[in-house]
KOLMARKE-335006 format. One record per atom (N, C-alpha, C, O): residue number from 1; chain; atom name; x negated, y, z negated. Coordinates in steps of 0.1 Angstrom, whole numbers, plus 2048, in hexadecimal, padded with zeros to 3 digits. Layout:
<nodes>
n chain atom c1 c2 c3
NUM A CA X Y Z
...
</nodes>
This chain:
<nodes>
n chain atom c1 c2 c3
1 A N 7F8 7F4 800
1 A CA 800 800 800
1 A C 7F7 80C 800
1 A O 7EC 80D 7FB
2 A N 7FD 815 805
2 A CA 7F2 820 805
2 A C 800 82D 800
2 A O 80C 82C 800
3 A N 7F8 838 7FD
3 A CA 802 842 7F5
3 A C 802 84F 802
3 A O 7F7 854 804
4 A N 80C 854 809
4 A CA 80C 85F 810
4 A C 817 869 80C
4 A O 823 866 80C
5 A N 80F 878 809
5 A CA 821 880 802
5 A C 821 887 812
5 A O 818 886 81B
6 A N 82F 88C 811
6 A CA 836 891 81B
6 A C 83A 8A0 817
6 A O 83C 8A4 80C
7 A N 83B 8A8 822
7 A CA 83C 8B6 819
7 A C 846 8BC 828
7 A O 842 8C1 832
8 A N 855 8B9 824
8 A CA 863 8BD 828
8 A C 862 8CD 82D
8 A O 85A 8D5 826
9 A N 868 8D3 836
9 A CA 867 8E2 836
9 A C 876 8E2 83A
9 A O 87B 8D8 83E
10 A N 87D 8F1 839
10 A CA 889 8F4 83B
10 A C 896 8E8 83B
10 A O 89B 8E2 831
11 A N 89A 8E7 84B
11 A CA 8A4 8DE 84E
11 A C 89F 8D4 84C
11 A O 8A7 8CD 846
12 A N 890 8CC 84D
12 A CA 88E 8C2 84D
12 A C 890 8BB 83B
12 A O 893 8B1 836
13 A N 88C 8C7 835
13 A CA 88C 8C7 825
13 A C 89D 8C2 821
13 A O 8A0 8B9 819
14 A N 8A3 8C7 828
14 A CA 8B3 8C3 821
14 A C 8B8 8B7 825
14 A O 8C1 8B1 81F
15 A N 8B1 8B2 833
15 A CA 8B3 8A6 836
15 A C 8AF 899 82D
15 A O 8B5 88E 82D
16 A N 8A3 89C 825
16 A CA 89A 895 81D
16 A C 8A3 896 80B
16 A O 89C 892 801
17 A N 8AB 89A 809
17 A CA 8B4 89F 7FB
17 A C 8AD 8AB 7F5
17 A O 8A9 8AB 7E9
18 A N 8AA 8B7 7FF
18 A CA 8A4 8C2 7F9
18 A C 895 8BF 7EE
18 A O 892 8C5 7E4
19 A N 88A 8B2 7F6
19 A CA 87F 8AF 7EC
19 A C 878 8BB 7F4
19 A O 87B 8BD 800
20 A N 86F 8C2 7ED
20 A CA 861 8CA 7EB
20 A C 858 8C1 7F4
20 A O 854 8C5 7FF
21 A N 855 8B6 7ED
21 A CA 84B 8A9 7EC
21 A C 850 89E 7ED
21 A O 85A 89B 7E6
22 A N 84A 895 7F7
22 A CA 84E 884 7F4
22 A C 846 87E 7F5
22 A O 840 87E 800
23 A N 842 874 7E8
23 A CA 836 86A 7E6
23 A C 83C 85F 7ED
23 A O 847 85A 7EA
24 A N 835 85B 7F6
24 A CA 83A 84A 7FD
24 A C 830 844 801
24 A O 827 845 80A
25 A N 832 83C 7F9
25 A CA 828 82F 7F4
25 A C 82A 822 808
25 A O 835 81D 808
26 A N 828 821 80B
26 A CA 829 81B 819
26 A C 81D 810 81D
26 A O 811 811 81B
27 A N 822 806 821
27 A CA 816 7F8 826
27 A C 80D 7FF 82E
27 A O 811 807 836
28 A N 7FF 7FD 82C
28 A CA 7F9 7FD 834
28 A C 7F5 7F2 83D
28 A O 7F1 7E7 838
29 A N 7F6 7F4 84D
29 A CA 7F4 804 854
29 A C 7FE 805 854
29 A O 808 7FE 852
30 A N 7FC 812 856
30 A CA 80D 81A 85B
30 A C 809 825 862
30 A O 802 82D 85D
31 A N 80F 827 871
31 A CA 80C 830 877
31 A C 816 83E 875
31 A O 822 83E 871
32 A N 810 845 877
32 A CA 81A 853 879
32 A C 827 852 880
32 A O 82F 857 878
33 A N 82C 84D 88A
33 A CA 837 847 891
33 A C 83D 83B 884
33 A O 849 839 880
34 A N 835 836 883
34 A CA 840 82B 877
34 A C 844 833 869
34 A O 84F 830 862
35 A N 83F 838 868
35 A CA 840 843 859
35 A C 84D 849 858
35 A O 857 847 851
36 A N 84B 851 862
36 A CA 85A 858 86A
36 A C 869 851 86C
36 A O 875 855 868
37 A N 862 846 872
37 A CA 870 83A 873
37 A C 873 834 865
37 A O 87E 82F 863
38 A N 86A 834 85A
38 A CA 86B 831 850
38 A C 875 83B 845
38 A O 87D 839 83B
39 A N 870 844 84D
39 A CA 877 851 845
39 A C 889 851 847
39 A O 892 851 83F
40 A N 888 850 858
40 A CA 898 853 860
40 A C 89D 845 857
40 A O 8A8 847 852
41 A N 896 837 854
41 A CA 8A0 832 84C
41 A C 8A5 834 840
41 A O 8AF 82E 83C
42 A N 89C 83E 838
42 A CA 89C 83D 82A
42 A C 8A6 848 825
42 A O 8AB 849 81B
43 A N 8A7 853 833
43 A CA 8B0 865 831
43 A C 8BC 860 83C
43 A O 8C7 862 837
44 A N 8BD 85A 848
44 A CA 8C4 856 84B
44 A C 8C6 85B 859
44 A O 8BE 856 860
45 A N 8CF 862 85E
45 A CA 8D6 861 86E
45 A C 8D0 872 86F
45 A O 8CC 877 879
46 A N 8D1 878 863
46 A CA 8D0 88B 865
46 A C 8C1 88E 864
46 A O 8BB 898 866
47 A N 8BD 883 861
47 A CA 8AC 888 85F
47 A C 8A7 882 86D
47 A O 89F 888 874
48 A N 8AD 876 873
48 A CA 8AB 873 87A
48 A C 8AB 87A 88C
48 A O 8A4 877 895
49 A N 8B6 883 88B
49 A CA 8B9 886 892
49 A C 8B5 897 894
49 A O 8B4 89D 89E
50 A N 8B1 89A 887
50 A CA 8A7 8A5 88B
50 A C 899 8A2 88D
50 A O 892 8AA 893
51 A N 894 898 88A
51 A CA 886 893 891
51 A C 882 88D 89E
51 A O 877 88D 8A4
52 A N 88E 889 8A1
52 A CA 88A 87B 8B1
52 A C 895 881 8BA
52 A O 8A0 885 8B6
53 A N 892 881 8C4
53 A CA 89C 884 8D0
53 A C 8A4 877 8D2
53 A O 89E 86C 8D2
54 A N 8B2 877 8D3
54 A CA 8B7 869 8CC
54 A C 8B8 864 8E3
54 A O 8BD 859 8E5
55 A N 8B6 869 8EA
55 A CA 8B3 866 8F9
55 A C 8A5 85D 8FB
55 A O 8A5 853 902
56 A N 899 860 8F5
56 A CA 888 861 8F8
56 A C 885 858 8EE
56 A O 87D 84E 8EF
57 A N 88C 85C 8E3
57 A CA 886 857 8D2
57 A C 877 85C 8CF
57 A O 86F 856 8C9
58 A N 875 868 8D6
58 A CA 867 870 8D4
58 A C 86A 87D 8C8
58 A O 874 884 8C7
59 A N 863 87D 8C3
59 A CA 863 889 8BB
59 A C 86A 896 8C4
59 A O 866 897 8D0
60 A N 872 89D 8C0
60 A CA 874 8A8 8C6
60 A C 86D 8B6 8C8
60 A O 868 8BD 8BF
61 A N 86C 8B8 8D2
61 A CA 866 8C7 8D8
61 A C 865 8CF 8D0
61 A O 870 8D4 8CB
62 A N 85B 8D3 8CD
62 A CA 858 8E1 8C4
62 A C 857 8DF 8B3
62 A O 857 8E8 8AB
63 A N 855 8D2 8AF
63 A CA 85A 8CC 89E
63 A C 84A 8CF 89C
63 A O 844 8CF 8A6
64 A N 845 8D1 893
64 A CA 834 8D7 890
64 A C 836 8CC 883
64 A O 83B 8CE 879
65 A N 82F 8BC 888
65 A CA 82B 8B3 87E
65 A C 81B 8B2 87C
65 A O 814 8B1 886
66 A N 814 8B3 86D
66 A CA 80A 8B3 86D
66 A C 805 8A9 862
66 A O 80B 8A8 857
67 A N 7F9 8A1 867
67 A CA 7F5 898 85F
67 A C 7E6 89F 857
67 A O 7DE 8A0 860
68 A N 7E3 8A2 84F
68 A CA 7DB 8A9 845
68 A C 7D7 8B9 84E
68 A O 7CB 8BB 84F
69 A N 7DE 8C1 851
69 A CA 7E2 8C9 856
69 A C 7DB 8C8 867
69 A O 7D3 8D1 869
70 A N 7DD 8C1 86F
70 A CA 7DB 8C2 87A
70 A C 7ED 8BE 87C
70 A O 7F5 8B8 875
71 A N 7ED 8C4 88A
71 A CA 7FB 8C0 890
71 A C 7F4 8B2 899
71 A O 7EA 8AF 89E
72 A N 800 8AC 899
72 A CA 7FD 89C 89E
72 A C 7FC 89A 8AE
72 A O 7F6 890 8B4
73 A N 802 8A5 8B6
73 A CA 7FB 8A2 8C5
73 A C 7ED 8A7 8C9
73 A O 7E8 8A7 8D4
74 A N 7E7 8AB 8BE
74 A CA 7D9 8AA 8C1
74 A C 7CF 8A7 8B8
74 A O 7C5 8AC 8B5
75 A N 7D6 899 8B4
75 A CA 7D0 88E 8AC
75 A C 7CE 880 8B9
75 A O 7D7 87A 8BE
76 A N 7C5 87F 8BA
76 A CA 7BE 871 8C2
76 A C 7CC 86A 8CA
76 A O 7D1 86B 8D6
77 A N 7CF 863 8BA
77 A CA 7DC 85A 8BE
77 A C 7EB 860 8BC
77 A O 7F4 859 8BC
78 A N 7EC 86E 8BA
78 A CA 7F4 873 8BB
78 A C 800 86C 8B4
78 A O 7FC 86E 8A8
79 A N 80E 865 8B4
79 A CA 817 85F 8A9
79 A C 813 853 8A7
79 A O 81C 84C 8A2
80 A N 806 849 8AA
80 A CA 802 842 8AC
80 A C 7F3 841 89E
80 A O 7ED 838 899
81 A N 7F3 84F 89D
81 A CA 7EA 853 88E
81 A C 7E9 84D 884
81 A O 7EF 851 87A
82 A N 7E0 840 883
82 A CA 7E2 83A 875
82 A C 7E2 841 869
82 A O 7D9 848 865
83 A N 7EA 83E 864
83 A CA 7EB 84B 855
83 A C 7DF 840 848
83 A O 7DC 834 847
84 A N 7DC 84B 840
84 A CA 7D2 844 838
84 A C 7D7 847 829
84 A O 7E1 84D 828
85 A N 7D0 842 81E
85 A CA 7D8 843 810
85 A C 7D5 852 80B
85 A O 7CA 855 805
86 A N 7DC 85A 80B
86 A CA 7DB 869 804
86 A C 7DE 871 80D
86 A O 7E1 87C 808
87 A N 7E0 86F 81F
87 A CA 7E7 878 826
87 A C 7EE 881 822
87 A O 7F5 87C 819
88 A N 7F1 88D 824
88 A CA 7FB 895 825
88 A C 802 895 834
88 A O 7FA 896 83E
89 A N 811 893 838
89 A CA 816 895 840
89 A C 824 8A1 840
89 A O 830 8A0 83C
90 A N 81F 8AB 846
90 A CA 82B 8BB 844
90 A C 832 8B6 84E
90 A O 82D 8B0 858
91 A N 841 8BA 84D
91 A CA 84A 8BC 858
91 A C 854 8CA 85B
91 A O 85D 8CE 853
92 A N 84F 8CF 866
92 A CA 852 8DA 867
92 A C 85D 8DD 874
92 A O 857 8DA 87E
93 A N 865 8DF 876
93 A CA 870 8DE 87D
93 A C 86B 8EF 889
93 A O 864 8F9 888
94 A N 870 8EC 88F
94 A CA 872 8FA 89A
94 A C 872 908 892
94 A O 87A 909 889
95 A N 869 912 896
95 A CA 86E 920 890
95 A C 874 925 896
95 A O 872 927 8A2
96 A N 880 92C 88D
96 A CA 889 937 899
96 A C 886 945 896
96 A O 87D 947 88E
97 A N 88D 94E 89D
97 A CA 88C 960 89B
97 A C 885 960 8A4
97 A O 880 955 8A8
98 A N 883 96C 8A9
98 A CA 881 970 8B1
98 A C 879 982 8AF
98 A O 876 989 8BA
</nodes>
């Protein structure tokens, strides 16, 4: 098992039951793409549905996910990123205004 917290922002935060922080203990390996799907089972159809394009099942356009603060499409393996024990993974949903 390896330990990774998760750090919810805005909409994605209320999807998660309004947590700050989430410690999740997860088998190792576990990639960044499994983590996620880990997640959509544990919050459910609304977390799910703001993260994956429910057409593609790819992360959606413009979501700023970062694994110890790099954003993940310019990580090697990109959602394919093996996560390691102490990761931080942020989820940051689209900014609006203008």
């Amino acid at each position: 098992m390896i330990a990774i917290k998760i750090k919810p922002f805005m909409g994605i935060r209320k999807a998660m039951d309004n947590a700050e922080e989430i410690d999740l203990d997860i088998e190792d390996p576990v990639t960044l793409k499994e983590m996620l799907n880990k997640l959509s089972r544990k919050y459910g159809d609304n977390f799910r549905k703001l993260i994956f394009d429910e057409t593609t099942d790819q992360i959606k356009d413009h979501y700023n996910i970062l694994v110890n603060g790099r954003q993940y499409q310019h990580l090697p393996e990109q959602l394919d990123t093996r996560l390691n024990d102490g990761d931080i993974v942020s989820l940051f949903p689209p900014a609006g205004g203008g």
